[in-house]
C-alpha positions as CSV (number, residue, x, y, z in Angstrom):
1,X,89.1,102.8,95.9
2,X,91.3,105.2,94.4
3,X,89.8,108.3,95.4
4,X,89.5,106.9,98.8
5,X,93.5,106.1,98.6
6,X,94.2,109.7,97.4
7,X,92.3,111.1,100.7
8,X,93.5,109.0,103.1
9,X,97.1,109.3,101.5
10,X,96.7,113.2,101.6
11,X,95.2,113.0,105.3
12,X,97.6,110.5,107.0
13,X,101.1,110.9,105.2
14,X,102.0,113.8,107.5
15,X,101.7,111.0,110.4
16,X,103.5,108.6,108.6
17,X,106.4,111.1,107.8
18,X,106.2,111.8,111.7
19,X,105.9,108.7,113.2
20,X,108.9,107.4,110.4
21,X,111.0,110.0,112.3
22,X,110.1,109.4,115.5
23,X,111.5,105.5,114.9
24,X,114.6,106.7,113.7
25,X,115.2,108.6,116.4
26,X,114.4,106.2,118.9
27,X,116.4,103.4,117.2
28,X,119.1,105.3,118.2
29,X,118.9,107.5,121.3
30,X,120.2,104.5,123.6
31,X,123.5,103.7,121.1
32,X,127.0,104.8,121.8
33,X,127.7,105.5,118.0
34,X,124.2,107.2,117.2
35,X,123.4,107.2,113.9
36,X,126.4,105.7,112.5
37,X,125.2,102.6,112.9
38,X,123.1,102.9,109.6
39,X,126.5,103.0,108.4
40,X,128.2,100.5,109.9
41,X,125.7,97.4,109.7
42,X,126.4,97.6,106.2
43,X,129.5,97.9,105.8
44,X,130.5,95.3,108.4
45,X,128.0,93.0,106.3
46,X,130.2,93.5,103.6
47,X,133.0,93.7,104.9
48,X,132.4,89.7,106.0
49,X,131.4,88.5,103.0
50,X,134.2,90.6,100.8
51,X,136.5,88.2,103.3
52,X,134.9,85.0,102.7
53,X,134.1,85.7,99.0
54,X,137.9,86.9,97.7
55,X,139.8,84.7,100.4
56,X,138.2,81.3,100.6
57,X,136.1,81.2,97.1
58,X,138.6,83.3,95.4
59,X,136.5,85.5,93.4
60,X,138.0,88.0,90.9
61,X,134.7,90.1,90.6
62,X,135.5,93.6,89.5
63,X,134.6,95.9,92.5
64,X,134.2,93.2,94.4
65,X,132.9,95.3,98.0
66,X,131.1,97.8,95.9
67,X,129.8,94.9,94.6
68,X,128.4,93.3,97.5
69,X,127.8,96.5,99.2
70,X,124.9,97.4,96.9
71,X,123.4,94.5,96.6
72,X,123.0,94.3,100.2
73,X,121.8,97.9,100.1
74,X,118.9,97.0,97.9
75,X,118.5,93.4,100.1
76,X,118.5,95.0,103.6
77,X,115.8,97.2,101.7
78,X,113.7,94.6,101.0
79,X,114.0,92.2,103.8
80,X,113.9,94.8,106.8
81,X,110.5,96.2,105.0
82,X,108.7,92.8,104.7
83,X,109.9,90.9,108.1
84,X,108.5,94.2,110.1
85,X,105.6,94.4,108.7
86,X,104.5,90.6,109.4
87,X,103.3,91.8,112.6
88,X,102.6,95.1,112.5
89,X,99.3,95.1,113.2
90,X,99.6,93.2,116.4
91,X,102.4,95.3,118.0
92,X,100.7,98.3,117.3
93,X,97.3,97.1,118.5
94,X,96.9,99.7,121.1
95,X,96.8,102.6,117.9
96,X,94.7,100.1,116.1
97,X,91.9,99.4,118.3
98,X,91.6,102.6,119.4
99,X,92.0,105.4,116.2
100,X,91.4,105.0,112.9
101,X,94.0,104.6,110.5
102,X,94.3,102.8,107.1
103,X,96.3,100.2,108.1
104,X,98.7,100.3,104.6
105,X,99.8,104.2,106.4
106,X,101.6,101.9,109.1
107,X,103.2,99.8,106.0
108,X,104.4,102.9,104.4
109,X,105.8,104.3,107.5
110,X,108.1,101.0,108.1
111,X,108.8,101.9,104.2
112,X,109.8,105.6,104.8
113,X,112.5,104.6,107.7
114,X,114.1,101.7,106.0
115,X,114.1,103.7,103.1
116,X,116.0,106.4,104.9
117,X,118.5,104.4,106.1
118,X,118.8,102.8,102.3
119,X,119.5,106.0,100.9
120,X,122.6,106.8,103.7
121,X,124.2,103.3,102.2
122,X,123.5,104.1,98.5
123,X,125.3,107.6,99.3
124,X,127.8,105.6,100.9
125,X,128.2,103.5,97.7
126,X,128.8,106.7,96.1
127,X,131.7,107.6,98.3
128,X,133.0,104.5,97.5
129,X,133.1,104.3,93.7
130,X,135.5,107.6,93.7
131,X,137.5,105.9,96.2
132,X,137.9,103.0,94.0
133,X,137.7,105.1,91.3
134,X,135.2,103.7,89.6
135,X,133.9,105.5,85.9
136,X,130.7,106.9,85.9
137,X,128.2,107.6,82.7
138,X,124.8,108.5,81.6
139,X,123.4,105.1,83.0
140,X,123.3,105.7,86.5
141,X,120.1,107.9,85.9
142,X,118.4,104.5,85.6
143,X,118.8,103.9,89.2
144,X,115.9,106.1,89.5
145,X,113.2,103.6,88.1
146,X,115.4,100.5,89.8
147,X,114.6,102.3,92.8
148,X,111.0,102.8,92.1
149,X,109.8,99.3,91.1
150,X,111.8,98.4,94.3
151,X,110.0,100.6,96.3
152,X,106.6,99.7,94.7
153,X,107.5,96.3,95.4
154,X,108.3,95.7,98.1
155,X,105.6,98.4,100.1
156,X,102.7,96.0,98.2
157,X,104.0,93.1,99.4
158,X,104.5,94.3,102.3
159,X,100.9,95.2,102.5
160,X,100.2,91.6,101.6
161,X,102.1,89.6,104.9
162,X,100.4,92.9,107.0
163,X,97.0,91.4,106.6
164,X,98.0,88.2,106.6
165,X,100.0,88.3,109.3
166,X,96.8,89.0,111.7
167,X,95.3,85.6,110.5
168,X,98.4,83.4,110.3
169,X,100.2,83.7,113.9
170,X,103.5,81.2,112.1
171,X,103.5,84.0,109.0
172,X,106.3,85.3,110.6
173,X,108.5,81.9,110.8
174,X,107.4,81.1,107.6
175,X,108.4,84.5,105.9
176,X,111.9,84.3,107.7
177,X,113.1,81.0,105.5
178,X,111.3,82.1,102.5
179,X,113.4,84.8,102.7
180,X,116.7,83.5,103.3
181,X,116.1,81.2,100.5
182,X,115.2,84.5,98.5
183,X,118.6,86.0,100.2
184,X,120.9,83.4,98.6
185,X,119.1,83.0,95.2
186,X,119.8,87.2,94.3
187,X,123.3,87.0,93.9
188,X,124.0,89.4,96.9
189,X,127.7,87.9,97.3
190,X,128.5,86.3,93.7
191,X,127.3,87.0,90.4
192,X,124.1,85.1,88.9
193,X,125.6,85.3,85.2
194,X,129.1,84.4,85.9
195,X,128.8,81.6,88.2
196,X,125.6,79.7,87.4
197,X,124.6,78.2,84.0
198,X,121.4,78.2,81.7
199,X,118.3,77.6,82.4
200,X,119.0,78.6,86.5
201,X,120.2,82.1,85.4
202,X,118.0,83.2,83.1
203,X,115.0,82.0,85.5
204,X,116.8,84.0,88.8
205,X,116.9,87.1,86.8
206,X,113.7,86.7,85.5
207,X,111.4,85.3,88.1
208,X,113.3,86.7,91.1
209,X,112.6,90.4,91.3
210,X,115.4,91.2,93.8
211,X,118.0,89.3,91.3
212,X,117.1,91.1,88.8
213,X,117.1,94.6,90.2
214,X,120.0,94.1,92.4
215,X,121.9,92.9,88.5
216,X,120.3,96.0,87.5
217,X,121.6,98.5,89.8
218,X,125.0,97.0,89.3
219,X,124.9,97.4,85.7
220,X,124.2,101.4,85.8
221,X,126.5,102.2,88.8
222,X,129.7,99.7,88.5
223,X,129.7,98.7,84.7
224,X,128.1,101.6,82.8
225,X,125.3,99.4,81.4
226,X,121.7,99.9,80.6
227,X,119.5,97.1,82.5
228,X,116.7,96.0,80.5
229,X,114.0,98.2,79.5
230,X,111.5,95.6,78.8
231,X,111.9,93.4,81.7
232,X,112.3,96.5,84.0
233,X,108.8,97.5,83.2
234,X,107.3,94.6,83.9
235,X,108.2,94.4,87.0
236,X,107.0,97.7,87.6
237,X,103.6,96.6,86.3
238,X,103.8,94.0,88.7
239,X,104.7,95.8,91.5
240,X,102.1,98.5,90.9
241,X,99.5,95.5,91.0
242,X,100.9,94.3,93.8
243,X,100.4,97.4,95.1
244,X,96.8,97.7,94.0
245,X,95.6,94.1,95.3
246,X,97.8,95.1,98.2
247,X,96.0,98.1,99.5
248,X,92.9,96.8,98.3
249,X,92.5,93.7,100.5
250,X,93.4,96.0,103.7
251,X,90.4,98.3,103.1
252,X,88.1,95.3,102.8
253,X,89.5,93.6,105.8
254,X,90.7,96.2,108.3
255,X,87.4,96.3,110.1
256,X,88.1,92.9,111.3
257,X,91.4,93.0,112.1
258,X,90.9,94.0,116.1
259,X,88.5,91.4,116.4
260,X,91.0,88.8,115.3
261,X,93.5,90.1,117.6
């Protein structure tokens, strides 16, 4: 399987990096503000719960719309990836039934555009710790394997709804609660260690991947921290097997995907 991967990875990303493109542009060419939207969903997002947070909970988090701002950087990430992907194959049937393409290049280009528009908010998080004025160190290097198992993560289970989504036609419903459950259990508006208690935050950080790397991109950007090494990698073994098992169950399916459809 993995020198199959390698070819088709080698033969198919330039379509994946075109077609990726070709959304982005599209999303776009019927908007008044263009591209600035990428900007602005964000920010608006955060600018609503910054309100609701400091004004009617009365938080006193440090950074508070930095805060939230990356945690719903990493979220929108996440979520945006997996719910498109649920029925993927079925709205692009026409390419499906017609040319042959390993389904997971499909995954990966829904990956590459909502990673795009990930990376304009991180840089916008950026801007917005030397406007706050925020200390910077060594640490934020570790973004980069935050990042990564993120990435990993989120394209294998992605991969995962993809094929099931052409056998389950209420996948879709069902992956919309489970992730607004998921949405309010990673601390994207408060913080897991300040305002819950033991056991329940030591099993969010720990058994709830986007908890833990959204506390983890936190620590290296806003508090000059080092997230854990230990727990870090595990997840990235876990992703990359996600990954694996992923990708594998699409090659021994795909053949019967168009006669589910």
């Amino acid at each position: 399987m993995w020198k199959r991967f390698q070819t088709d990875v080698k033969k198919y990303i330039n379509y994946a990096n075109y077609s990726a493109r070709s959304d982005l542009k599209a999303e776009v060419a019927s908007s008044y503000l263009n591209w600035l939207w990428w900007i602005l969903d964000p920010l608006l997002f955060m600018m609503v719960y910054t309100f609701i947070a400091v004004t009617i909970f009365q938080s006193r988090i440090e950074y508070f719309p930095i805060f939230v701002f990356i945690g719903l950087t990493l979220w929108n990430f996440f979520n945006k990836t997996i719910q498109g992907n649920v029925k993927l194959i079925r709205n692009n049937r026409n390419i499906v039934s017609k040319v042959y393409i390993p389904k997971y290049i499909l995954v990966l280009q829904r990956t590459f555009v909502n990673a795009f528009k990930m990376f304009i908010s991180l840089a916008l998080v950026l801007v917005m710790m030397l406007v706050y004025r925020v200390p910077v160190s060594y640490r934020v290097i570790y973004l980069v394997p935050v990042l990564i198992v993120l990435f990993l993560l989120t394209f294998g289970i992605s991969c995962l709804v993809t094929h099931f989504g052409v056998f389950v036609d209420d996948l879709y419903n069902v992956m919309q609660v489970v992730l607004r459950l998921l949405f309010y259990m990673s601390g994207i508006f408060y913080s897991i260690e300040k305002r819950l208690e033991e056991p329940l935050k030591s099993v969010l950080l720990n058994v709830n991947p986007m908890a833990f790397l959204i506390q983890c991109a936190r620590q290296c950007l806003l508090y000059r921290e080092t997230p854990s090494p230990v727990v870090l990698l595990l997840w990235g073994l876990i992703a990359f097997g996600t990954c694996v098992l992923g990708i594998h169950v699409i090659y021994k399916y795909e053949n019967s995907y168009v006669k589910i459809m």
